[in-house]
C-alpha atoms as one frame of an Amber mdcrd trajectory, in Angstrom:
protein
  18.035   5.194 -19.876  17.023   6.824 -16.735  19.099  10.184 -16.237  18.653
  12.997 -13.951  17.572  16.724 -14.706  18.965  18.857 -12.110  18.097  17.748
  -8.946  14.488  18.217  -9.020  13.490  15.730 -12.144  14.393  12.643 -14.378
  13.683  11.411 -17.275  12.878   7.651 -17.864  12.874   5.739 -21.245  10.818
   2.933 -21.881  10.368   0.381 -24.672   8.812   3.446 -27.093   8.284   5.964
 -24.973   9.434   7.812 -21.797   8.187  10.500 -19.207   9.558  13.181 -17.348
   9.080  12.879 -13.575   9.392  16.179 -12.110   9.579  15.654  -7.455   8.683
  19.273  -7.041   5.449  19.144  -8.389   4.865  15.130  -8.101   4.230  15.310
 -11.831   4.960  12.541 -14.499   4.856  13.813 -18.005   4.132  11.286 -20.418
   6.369  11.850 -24.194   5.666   9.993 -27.339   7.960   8.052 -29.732   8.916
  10.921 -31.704   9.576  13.163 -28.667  11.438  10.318 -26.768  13.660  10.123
 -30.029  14.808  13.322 -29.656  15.525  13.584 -26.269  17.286  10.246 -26.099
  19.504  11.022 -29.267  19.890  14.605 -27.758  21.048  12.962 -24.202  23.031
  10.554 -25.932  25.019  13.773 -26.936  24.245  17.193 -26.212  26.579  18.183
 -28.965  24.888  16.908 -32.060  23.062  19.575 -34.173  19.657  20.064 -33.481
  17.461  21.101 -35.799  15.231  23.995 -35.364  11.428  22.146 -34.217  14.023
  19.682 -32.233  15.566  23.025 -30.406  12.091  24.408 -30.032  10.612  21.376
 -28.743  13.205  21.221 -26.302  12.277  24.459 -25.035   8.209  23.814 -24.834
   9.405  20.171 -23.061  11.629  22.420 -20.128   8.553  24.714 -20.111   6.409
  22.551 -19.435   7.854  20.340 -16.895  10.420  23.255 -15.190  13.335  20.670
 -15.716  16.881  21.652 -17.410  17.850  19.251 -19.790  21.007  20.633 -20.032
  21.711  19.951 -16.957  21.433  16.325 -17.707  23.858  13.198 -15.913  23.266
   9.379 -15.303  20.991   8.734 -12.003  22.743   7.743  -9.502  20.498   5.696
  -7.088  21.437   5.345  -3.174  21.688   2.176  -1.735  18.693   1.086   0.105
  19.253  -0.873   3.728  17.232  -3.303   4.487  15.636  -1.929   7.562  12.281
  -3.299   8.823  10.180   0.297   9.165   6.794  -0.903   9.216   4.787  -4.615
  10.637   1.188  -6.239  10.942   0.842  -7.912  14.227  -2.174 -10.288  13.350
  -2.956 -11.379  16.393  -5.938 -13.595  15.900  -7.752 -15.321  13.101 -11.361
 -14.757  15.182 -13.573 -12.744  13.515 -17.691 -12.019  14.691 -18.251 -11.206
  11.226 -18.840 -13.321   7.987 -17.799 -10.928   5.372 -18.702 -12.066   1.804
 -15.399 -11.227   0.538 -12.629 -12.194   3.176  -9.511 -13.502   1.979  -9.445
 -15.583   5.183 -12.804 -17.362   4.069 -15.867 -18.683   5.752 -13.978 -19.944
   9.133 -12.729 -17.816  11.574 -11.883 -19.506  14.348  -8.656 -20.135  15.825
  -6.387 -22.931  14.772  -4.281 -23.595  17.966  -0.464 -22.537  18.718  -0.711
 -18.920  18.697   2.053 -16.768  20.313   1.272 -16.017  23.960   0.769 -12.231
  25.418   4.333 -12.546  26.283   6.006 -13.835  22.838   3.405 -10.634  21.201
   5.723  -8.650  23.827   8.677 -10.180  22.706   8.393  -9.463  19.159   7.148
  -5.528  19.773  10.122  -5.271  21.823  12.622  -6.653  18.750  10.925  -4.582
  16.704  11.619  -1.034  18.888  15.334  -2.647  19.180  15.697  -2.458  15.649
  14.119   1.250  15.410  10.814   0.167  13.800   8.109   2.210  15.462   5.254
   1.875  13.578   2.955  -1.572  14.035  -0.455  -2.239  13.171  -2.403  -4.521
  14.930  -5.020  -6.436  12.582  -6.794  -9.768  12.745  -9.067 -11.661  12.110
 -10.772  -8.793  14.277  -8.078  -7.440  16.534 -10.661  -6.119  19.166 -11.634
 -10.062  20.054  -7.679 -10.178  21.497  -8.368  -9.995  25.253  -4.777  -8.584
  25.878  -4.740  -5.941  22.991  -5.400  -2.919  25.300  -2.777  -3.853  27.382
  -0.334  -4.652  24.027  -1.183  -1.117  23.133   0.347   0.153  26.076   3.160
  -1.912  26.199   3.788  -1.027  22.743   3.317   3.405  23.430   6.192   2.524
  26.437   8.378   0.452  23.746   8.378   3.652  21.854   6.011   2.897  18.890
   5.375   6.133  17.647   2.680   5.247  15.311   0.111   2.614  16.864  -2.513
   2.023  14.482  -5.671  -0.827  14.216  -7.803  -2.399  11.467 -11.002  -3.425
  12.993 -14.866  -3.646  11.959 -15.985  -1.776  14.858 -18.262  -4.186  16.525
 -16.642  -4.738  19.699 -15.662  -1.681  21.719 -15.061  -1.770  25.093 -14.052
   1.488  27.264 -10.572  -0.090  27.925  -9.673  -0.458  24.454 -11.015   3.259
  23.983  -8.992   4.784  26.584  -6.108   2.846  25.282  -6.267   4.482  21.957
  -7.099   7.763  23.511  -3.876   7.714  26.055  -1.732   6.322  23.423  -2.349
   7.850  20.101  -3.922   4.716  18.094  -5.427   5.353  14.636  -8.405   3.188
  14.027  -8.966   1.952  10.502 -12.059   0.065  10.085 -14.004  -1.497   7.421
 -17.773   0.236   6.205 -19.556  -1.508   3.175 -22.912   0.673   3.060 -24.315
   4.085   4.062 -27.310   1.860   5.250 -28.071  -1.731   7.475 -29.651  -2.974
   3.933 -25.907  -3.077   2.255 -23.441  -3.073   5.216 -25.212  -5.839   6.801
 -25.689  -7.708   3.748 -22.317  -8.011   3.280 -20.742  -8.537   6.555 -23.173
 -11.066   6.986 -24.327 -10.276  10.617 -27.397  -7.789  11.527 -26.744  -5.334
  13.406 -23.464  -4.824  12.731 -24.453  -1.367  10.609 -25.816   0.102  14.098
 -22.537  -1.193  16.232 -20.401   0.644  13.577 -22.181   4.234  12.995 -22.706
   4.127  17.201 -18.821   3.097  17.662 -17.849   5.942  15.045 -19.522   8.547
  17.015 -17.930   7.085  20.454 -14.584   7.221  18.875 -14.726  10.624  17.818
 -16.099  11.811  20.800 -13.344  10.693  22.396 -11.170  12.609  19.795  -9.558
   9.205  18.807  -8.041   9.289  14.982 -10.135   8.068  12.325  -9.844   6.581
   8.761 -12.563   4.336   6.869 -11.683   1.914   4.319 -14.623   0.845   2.548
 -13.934  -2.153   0.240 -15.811  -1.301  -3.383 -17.318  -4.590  -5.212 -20.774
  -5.698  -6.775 -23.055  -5.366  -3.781 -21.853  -1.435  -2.998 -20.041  -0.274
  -6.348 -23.421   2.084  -6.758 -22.787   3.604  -3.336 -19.934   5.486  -3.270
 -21.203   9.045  -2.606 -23.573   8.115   0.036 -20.679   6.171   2.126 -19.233
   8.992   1.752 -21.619  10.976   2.720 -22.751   9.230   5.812 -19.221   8.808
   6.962 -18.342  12.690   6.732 -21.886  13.634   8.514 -20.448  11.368  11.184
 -17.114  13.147  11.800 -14.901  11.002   9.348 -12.965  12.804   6.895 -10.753
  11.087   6.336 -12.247   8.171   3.925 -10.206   5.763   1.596 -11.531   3.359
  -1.535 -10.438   0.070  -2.327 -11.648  -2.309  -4.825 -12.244  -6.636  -4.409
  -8.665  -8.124  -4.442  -8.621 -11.401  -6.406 -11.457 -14.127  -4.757 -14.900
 -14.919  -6.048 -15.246 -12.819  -9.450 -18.886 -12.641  -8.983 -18.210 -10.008
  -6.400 -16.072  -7.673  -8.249 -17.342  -4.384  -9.253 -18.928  -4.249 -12.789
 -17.567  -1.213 -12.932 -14.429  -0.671 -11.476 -12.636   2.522 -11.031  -9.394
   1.341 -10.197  -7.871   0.180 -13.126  -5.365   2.174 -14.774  -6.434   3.206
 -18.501  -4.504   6.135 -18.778  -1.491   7.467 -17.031  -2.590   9.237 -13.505
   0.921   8.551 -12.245   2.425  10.643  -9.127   6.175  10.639  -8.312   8.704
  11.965  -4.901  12.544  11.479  -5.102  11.960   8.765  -2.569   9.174   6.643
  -4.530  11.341   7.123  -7.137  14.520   5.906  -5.969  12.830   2.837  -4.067
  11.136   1.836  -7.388  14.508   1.515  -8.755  15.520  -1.215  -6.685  13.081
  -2.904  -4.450   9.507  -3.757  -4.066   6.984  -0.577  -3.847   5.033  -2.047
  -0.922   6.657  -4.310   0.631  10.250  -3.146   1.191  10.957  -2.154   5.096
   7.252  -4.183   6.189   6.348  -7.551   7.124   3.187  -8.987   8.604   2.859
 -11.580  11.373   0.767 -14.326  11.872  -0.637 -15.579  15.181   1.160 -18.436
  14.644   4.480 -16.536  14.390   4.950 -17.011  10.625   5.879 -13.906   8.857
   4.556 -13.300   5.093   5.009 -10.082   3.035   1.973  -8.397   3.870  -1.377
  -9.029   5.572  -2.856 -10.314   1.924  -0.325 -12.510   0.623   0.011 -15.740
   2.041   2.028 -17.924  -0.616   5.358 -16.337   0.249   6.951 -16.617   4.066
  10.337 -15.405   5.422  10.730 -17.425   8.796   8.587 -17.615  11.816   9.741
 -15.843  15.173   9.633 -18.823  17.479  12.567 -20.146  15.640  13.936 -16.972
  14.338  14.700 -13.509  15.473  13.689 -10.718  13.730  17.328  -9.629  13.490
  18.347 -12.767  11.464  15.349 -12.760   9.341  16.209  -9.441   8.067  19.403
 -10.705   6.974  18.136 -13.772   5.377  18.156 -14.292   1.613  14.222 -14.839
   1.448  13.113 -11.402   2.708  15.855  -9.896   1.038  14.459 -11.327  -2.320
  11.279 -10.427  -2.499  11.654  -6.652  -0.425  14.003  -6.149  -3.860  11.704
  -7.727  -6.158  11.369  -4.665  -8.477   9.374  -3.897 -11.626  12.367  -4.879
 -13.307  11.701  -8.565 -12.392   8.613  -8.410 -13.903   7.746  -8.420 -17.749
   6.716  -6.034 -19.758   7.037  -3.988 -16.731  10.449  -3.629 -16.956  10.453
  -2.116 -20.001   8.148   0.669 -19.110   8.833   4.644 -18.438   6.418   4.495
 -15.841   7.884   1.689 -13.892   9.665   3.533 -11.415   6.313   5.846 -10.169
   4.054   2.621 -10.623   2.797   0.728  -7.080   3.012  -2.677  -7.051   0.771
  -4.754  -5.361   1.762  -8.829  -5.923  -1.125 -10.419  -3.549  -3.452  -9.133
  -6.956  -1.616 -10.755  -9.522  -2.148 -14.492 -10.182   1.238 -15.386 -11.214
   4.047 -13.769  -8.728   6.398 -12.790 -12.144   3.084 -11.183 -13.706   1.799
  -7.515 -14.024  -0.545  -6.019 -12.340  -4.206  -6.785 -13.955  -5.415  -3.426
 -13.665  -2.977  -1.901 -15.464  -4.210  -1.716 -18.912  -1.106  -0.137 -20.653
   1.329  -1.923 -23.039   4.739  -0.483 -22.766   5.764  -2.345 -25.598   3.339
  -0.711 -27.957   3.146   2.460 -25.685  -0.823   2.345 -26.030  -3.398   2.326
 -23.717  -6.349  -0.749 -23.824
């Protein structure tokens, strides 16, 4: 049952239980199996007698969550076009690093028949034809591209609105900085330590601490957009608050943690924080509605390879929708492979389907083993409704 409250909430049933989302607040308010009881049979009609502790639980439940539950109807969900809105331009697989933990493994060279400067152009432009106008350009390490300032320009007169970059930070030149500077780029890039002792260790290659505090302070002299993803596993898992730390005495506030996806087990975190053992769920009327029916990270984004193949996202590599030398973008978006998997929903999956928080859950498939199996860091059982 998933009906709406008004126009600000809904209420979700799962398998024993159910929740309340409320896309004012972002809230989602988890109910039991004797509180889902009521509210179902109560939904189910409005007209049955309620009993006195059901009436007054009613009231505490609108209280608490600001919803009318008189105001109650089915959930109506919008159709969702299949629009492309977001893509990874990957456009090498060199890397100067060695990172313990790369998905792409120990080689990093490239491996022959990679688009041109001119077929990168092509596919930006097909991109701004079809209103997309937000790319990312990763690698490998993007910054070893010889013609990626001169992409980023291309791409700022194409009318990409959002230009953004995942690099480690190593190689820097003042073209590249005066590209992001005149056009607007975001640079993400990667920090494992708040020292040379555990950033080093893990990329692999000394001195590339000192490259990445002395490009930090370069970039944000330079007034260039900043975020830091620092990957959290065995060799760093005890040095959260000093990244942090040393990142924010540096200029960078704005700092995101990730955790070891998948790979060598040895590296991931004895300790790790995210796994879900309790529900920390937030929710928006969009989320919402695009957890109904498609994929919660990969609908509207695609990643391509230097070899033209396009796959999901930038970490899964077992699924591909076509390849652009053979393909336009145009006609891959209409194909039935990108169409399956951008609505591959929790409802696809088991026992997610079955669970109230399905529709504020992110997915993330490149993590899970098996493509039809939950997420292993979720740690809840929708069919008991307990937590492990």
């Amino acid at each position: 049952m998933i009906e709406r409250l008004g126009w600000d909430a809904a209420y979700v049933t799962g398998a024993v239980r159910s929740a309340v989302y409320c896309f004012d607040t972002g809230r989602v308010y988890s109910l039991n199996n004797h509180a889902t009881d009521i509210l179902t049979k109560y939904f189910h009609d409005p007209s049955r007698n309620l009993s006195q502790d059901d009436k007054d639980f009613i009231l505490q439940a609108e209280k608490l969550t600001g919803a009318n539950f008189s105001e109650h109807e089915e959930y109506i969900f919008p159709e969702l076009r299949p629009e492309i809105k977001f893509a990874w331009l990957e456009l090498t697989h060199r890397c100067n690093f060695r990172c313990v933990h790369c998905y792409q493994g120990d080689l990093h060279n490239e491996t022959g028949g990679t688009l041109s400067f001119h077929e990168w152009q092509g596919v930006i432009s097909q991109l701004a034809g079809l209103h997309c106008h937000n790319i990312q350009f990763i690698g490998g390490e993007p910054c070893l591209y010889g013609g990626l300032a001169d992409l980023i320009r291309f791409s700022h007169d194409a009318g990409m609105g959002n230009i953004s970059l995942s690099t480690n930070l190593s190689y820097i030149d003042g073209e590249l900085l005066s590209s992001f500077a005149d056009c607007g780029v975001q640079v993400n890039f990667s920090v494992y330590g708040a020292s040379s002792n555990i950033h080093d260790r893990i990329t692999r290659i000394p001195g590339s601490f000192e490259l990445l505090t002395r490009n930090i302070k370069r970039l944000n002299d330079s007034g260039i957009s900043m975020r830091a993803n620092v990957i959290i596993m065995r060799g760093n898992e005890s040095f959260r608050d000093d990244i942090k730390a040393m990142l924010e005495s540096l200029g960078v506030s704005h700092v995101k943690f990730d955790e070891i996806r998948g790979g060598d087990e040895s590296l991931a975190p004895e300790n790790p924080r995210m796994q879900a053992h309790s529900p920390n769920f937030r929710t928006s009327r969009k989320s919402f509605e695009l957890n109904h029916s498609a994929n919660s990270c990969w609908f509207g984004k695609f990643a391509v390879s230097p070899d033209g193949t396009i796959y999901p996202c930038e970490f899964e590599r077992r699924i591909t929708y076509g390849n652009i030398r053979r393909e336009r973008v145009a006609d891959i978006l209409a194909g039935n492979e990108i169409r399956r998997w951008w609505y591959f929903s929790h409802n696809n999956i088991h026992p997610c389907s079955s669970c109230e928080y399905r529709l504020a859950c992110r997915d993330c498939r490149p993590i899970c083993g098996n493509m039809m199996g939950k997420n292993p860091r979720c740690f809840y059982d929708p069919l008991s409704g307990e937590w492990r």
